[in-house]
C-alpha positions, 0 to 999 in steps of 0.5 A: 556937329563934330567932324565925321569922316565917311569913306563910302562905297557907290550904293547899289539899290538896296541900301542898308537901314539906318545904323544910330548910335548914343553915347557911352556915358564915360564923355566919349562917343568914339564908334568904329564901324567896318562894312562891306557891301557888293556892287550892283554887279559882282563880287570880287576874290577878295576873301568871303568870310561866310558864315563865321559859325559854319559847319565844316567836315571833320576830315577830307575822307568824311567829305570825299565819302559824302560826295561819293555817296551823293553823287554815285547813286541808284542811277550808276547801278540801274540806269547806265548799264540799260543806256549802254545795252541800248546805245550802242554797247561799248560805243556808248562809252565814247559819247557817255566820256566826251560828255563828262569831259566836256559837261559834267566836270566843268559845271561840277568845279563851278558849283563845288568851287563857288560854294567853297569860295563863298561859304555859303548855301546856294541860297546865299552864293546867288545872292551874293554874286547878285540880288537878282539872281537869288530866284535860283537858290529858291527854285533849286531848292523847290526842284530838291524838295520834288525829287527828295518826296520820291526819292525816298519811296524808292528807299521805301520799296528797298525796305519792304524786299530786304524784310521779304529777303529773310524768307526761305524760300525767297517768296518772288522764287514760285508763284502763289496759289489758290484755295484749290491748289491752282497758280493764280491766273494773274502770277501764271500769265506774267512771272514770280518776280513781275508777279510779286512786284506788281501784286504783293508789294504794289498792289497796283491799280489799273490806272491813275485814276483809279489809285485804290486805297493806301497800302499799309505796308507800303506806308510804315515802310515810308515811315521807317524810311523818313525816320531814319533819314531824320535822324541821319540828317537832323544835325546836318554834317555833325550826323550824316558825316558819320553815316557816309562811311557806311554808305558810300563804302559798303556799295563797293564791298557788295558790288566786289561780291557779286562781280567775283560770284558773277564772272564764275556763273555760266553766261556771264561772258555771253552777257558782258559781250552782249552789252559792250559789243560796240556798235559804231553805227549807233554814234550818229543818232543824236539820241544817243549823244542826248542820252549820254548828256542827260546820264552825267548831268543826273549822275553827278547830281548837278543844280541841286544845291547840295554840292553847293553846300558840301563845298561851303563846308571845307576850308578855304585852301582845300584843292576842290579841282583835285576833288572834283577830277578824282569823284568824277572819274570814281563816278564813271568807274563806278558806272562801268563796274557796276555794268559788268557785275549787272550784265554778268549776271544777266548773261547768267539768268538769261543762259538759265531761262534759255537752258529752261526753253531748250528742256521745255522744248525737248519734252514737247518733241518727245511727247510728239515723237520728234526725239527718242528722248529728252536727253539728246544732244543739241545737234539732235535737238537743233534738227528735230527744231528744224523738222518741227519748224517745216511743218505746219503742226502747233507743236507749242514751241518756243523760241530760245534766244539768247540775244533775246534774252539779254535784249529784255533787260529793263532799266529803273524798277524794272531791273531792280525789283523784277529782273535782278530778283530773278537772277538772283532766284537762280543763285545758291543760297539766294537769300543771302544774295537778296540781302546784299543786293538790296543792303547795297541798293539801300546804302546807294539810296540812303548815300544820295538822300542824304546829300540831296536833303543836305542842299535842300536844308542847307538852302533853307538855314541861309534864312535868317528867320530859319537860322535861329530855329535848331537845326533839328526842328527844321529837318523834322518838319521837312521830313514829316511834311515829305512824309505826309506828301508822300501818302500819294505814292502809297496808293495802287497808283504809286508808282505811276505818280513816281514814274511821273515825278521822275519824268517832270518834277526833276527834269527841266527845272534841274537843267535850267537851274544849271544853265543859270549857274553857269551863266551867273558865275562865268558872265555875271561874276566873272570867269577871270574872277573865278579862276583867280579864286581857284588860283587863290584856293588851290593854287592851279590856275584853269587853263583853256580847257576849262574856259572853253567849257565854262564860257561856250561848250557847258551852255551850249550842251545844257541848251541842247539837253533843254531844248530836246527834252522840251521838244520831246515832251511836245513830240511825243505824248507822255504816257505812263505803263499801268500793270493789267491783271487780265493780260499779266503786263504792262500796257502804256496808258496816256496821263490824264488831262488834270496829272499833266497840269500837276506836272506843268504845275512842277515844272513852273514851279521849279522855274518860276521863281528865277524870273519873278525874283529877277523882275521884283527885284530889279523893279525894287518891289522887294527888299533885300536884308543883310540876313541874306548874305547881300553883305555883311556888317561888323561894329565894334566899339558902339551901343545901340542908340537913336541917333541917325549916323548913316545921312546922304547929307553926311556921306563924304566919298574921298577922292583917293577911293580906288575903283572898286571892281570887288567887294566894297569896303567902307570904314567909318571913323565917327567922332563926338556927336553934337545934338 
């Protein structure tokens, strides 16, 4: 046999199948071969080609707007501003900045940075840094796949109101009758809004297991809500890249209206002070602090895989630390923006309901003889009420509070859907506002589907056996399975079932995900090494701050945000709030004995696959391909043959090797070859 010269790279368990060779028919055999493959244990910063083939953004606006779509959502707009009434007001903020500055920022540049650096999904960056670890593409991609099948019922709820929005009147403004002219017992004992959600959107039933038939407005709405978000996304960024113009600018033009409209109306100071009063006292319960941990981790839309994927499509010498510092402070203004348009007009609707009590309030003292008449001025009223109270007599009064008013804001679908359609029942013209307010809840939504689905499919496309379907036909079968599934949220029981997927599918499976991020790129590949790759990318090496966080505080808080959401679950037995027609509100029920096993079910799913990949694995029960980015080979120069070139009696390692504490690199010169 002629002389072969082989310069080879310590072997790391998975080795690679043999490579043959055959002869050219010209005399000579030359073949020149070039690999790179990882140790066991690390990737090094040397460069990462990737995908050669890759999608990438066609400018920095369309990838700075596609992560302002994904990453402000639905939650800056109906769940910091309850958080802040509930936590303190103004004092809410100080824990809710600590926590971005120390949690969401830091984990935020890992997953952004390492998906530009390796240019690959997170399904082939967790492989790279470590076969070992590529449990944590899959269970991000099935946390994902949850949170995308409810996601989109919210979009789909969205959808039916703005139909309804065209209506003039708006039909949540008064309460339907019946045959005899009278209002509907059901709508009289709670409201037009509650009413109207509940009964004629929901069609709720009065328990999960009871969950009526499916409603067939609800299911064309999801129909329309899938179809729509296929064709966003069924070219990956070719398509969605476009669309986020729309979506991620538009909530602001709307937001902008409603905060000038708002402001001007009476009782938005009262609701502006109301929430953003501080309350000092509130900063030491830990809850606190927990609800101010769980909001930046969920607003930035962290472990789903999708920043992952939006970072491997820039080009390498893009200054992801800019981006990174200026989403995350656009997220947090958002967040504070979107709480004084919200609690302005609160304070506008509850300085409504309060005038609406008074006038009730004085007819019954008129009626009884307490004022001359119903249009006294408030210090008459206020005596009168004072007169009245002293007695003993059932006059019927109510109690007008302001502050309690303003105490009855609800957060999620109850602010969205029962108590911001009120206000806006109370604004001229209230269909136009309607419109808007349900046009910027669908760009929201649509904004962060969009990116959530992206990750997921971004994750799927690192299969090589998906690789070679059209991208097309992937996104079609995901999104008519997620339509299907979706049936269940169609019921009297949909949004029992949402309320529960919110609660448990996208909750602890996201938070371990997270920590295992973090854990793999600080500790297994490297804090030295990535920040000498984010010196290499942007020219800024991270300082102290972003080694403290990285290696300590970041861990430290997401232990935290797992250990009390667990502890909580245990504590606390998880129930869900089932509309009653008899009464007209919502009574907390317990889920029965057979959802809670879905719902661990989810959350082993969720988490499983990071240890069963690990132990199959390292065991060597599983065998890693070269599709799935462990390493990648190039050959020049060469045919397929059936020669076997690659022999441990072959190999020659050559003593000037240097130590390879990075990626390997192997290149084989291979001379004639003697049979």
């Amino acid at each position: 046999m002629a002389a072969t010269k082989i310069i080879d790279a310590p072997r790391n368990g998975h080795e690679m199948a043999p490579l043959n060779t055959r002869a050219r028919g010209d005399g000579s055999h030359g073949v020149t071969i070039v690999l790179t493959a990882p140790q066991r244990n690390s990737v090094s910063s040397v460069e990462i080609p990737g995908d050669p083939e890759r999608a990438a953004w066609s400018g920095k606006m369309q990838f700075f707007l596609s992560i302002i779509g994904y990453s402000v959502g639905l939650g800056n707009i109906w769940r910091f501003p309850y958080l802040c009434q509930q936590n303190g007001g103004g004092a809410f903020l100080i824990p809710f900045m600590i926590m971005l500055i120390l949690e969401g920022i830091p984990l935020f540049l890992i997953e952004l940075g390492i998906g530009q650096r390796m240019r690959l999904g997170a399904l082939g960056v967790w492989n790279t840094i470590h076969p070992w670890l590529g449990g944590i593409g899959i269970s991000s991609c099935i946390v994902t796949l949850f949170v995308a099948l409810y996601y989109n019922v919210i979009i789909t709820w969205v959808f039916f109101y703005l139909f309804n929005s065209f209506r003039y009147p708006l039909p949540w403004s008064s309460c339907p009758t019946n045959e005899t002219g009278a209002v509907i017992e059901e709508c009289a004992l709670s409201s037009e809004t509650a009413y109207f959600w509940y009964r004629t959107t929901l069609d709720a039933a009065p328990s999960m297991e009871e969950p009526g038939g499916l409603k067939w407005w609800i299911v064309l709405c999801l129909l329309l809500s899938w179809t729509i978000v296929f064709f966003i996304v069924m070219k990956g960024i070719q398509s969605s890249g476009k669309v986020v113009y729309f979506t991620s600018l538009f909530p602001y033009i709307v937001l902008t209206i409603f905060f000038i409209r708002g402001i001007t109306l009476p009782g938005a100071s009262a609701g502006l002070m109301h929430m953003y009063t501080p309350k000092v006292e509130k900063l030491g319960d830990p809850t606190v602090w927990l609800d101010a941990a769980t909001q930046v981790f969920y607003s930035f839309g962290l472990a789903f895989g999708s920043l992952i994927a939006f970072g491997s499509y820039n080009t390498p010498k893009n200054n992801c630390v800019r981006d990174v510092l200026l989403v995350s402070v656009c997220n947090a203004i958002t967040a504070i923006y979107a709480s004084v348009v919200i609690f302005a007009i609160l304070g506008f609707k509850a300085t409504a309901n309060v005038d609406r009590c008074i006038e009730q309030n004085k007819d019954i003292l008129y009626k009884h003889s307490m004022i001359i008449s119903p249009n006294v001025t408030m210090e008459q009223y206020e005596a009168a009420m004072e007169g009245a109270n002293m007695t003993d007599t059932k006059l019927g009064l109510s109690v007008c509070s302001l502050s309690k008013e303003l105490d009855n804001a609800a957060e999620g679908t109850g602010l969205a859907f029962i108590v911001f359609t009120q206000a806006i029942v109370e604004l001229p013209g209230a269909p136009f506002w309607a419109v808007l307010f349900f046009t910027m809840l669908l760009s929201l939504g649509l904004g962060s589907q969009i990116g959530i689905l992206e990750g997921m499919l971004c994750t799927l496309f690192d299969i090589d056996i998906i690789k070679r379907v059209k991208k097309q036909h992937v996104t079609g079968v995901v999104c008519l399975f997620c339509f299907i599934v979706g049936f269940i949220f169609c019921t009297g029981a949909g949004e029992y079932w949402l309320k529960m997927f919110d609660s448990f599918a996208g909750t602890i499976g996201l938070v371990v995900v997270a920590l295992m991020e973090m854990i793999a790129v600080v500790y297994i590949y490297g804090h030295e090494r990535f920040t000498e790759d984010i010196y290499q990318m942007t020219g800024y090496r991270p300082g102290w701050y972003w080694q403290l966080t990285w290696r300590y505080i970041g861990p430290v808080i997401m232990v935290g945000i797992l250990a009390s959401s667990i502890i909580f679950m245990i504590i606390k037995n998880p129930t869900y709030n089932a509309w009653n027609a008899d009464t007209g509100s919502v009574q907390q029920k317990d889920y029965p004995p057979w959802v809670m096993g879905i719902a661990l079910t989810m959350i082993l799913a969720g988490v499983l696959p990071m240890p069963i990949v690990f132990l199959m694995r390292s065991f060597q029960c599983l065998k890693v391909d070269l599709d799935i980015h462990q390493g990648s080979i190039r050959r020049n120069e060469t045919t397929a043959s059936t020669k076997e070139m690659i022999d441990n009696d072959d190999d020659i390692v050559s003593p000037d090797m240097p130590p390879q504490d990075s990626l390997a690199a192997t290149r084989f010169t291979i001379g004639d070859f003697e049979n």
